[in-house]
N, C-alpha and C positions, 0 to 999 in steps of 0.2 A: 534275471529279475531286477538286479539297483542298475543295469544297463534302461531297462523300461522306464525304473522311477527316476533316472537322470534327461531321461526324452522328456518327462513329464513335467520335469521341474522348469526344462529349458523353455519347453514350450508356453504354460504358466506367465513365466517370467518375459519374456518376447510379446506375449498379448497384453501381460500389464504394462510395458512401455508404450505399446504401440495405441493403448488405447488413452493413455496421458496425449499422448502427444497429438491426437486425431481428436481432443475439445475444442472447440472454441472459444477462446476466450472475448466477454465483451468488452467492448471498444468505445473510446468517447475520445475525440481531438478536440483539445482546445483552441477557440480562434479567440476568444474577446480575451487581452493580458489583466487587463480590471476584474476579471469577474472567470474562475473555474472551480466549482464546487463539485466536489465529490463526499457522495453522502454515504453514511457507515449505518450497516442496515443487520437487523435480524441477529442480534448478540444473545449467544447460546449456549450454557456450559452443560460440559457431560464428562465423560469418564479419562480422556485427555485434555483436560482444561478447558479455557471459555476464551470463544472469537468469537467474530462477526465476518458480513461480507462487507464490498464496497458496492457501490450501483455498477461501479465499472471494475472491471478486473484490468486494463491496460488502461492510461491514461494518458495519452500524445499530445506534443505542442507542435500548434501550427506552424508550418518551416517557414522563415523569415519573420517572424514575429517574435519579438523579443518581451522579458522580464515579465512570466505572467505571474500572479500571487493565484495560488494554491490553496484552497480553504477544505477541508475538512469540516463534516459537520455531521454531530452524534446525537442518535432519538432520546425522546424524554426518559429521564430518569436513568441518563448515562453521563457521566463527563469527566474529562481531562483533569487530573489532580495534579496540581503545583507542585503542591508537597511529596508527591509519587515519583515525581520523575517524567509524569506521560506524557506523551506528547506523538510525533514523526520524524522518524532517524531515515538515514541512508543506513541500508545494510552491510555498502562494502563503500571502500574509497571512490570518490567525484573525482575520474584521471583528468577532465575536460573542463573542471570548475564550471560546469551547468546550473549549481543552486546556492546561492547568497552563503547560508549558514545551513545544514540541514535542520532542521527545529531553534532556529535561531531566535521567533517571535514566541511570545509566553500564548499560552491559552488565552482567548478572550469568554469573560462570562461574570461570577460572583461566587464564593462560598469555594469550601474546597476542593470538592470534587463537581464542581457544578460548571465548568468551563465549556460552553456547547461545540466551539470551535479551535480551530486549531490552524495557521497560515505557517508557509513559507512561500519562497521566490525562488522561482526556474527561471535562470536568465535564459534556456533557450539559444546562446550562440555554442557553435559549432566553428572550429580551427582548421575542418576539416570537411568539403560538401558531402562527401560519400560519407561521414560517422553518423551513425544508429545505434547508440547508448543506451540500452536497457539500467532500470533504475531499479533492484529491487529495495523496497523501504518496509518499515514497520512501524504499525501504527498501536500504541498501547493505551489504554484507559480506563475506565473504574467504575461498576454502579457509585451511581452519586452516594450510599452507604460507603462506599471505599472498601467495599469486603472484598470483590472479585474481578481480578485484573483480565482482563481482556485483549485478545492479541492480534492482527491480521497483517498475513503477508503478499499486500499487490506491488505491482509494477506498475512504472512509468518509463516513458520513451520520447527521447529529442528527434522531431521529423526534416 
């Protein structure tokens, strides 16, 4: 019998791997360096805390296009607190020095939690032709009351 319920648990467990790994994730390459916006959509709390999505779940810069500025942009009656901390972090160390400062520019907007936007800079160069640098970051922010912090973890990627 726990020879069965150990078949079951393996099997279980092998389908939920395999069905993470068989989503799609959506995709958006940046070509213009002036201009990549990723908008933060659908902010939602419940019983493990409050996120949202992005429009894109991978985010790529165009290969040989350098320094694009990265804007972030959050829907009405959501924003970036100064005084919070919020902003866009790298999750783990930049080994390639790919982006400026991670969250190095302040929120752009007024009021405290009122910040609609949020920049950084992907220089986009590469040391190496073959590197493919998965970026994962996090992005934190506040109803504009500042009661309930909101969290979302996508990826970006040097092409």
């Amino acid at each position: 019998m726990s020879r069965l319920v150990l078949i079951i648990i393996a099997c279980l467990t092998l389908g939920a791997c395999a069905s993470k790994e068989a989503k799609t994730l959506t995709r958006k390459t940046c070509t213009n360096p002036a201009q990549c916006e990723i908008q933060i959509l659908s902010p939602t709390c419940g019983m493990s805390g409050c996120t949202a999505t992005v429009d894109f779940e991978y985010v790529g810069f165009k290969k040989n296009v350098n320094n694009f500025k990265v804007t972030w942009k959050l829907p009405d009656g959501f924003g970036f607190c100064d005084t919070a901390g919020d902003g866009v972090w790298l999750k783990q160390v930049d080994p390639h020095e790919q982006f400026e400062k991670p969250s190095a520019d302040k929120p752009s907007g007024s009021g405290p939690c009122r910040f609609k936007e949020f920049q950084l800079r992907a220089k986009n160069t590469k040391s190496l032709p073959e590197e493919k640098d998965w970026y994962q970051y996090k992005i934190i922010f506040h109803d504009e009351a500042g009661r309930n912090t909101y969290i979302v973890d996508p990826f970006m990627m040097n092409e």
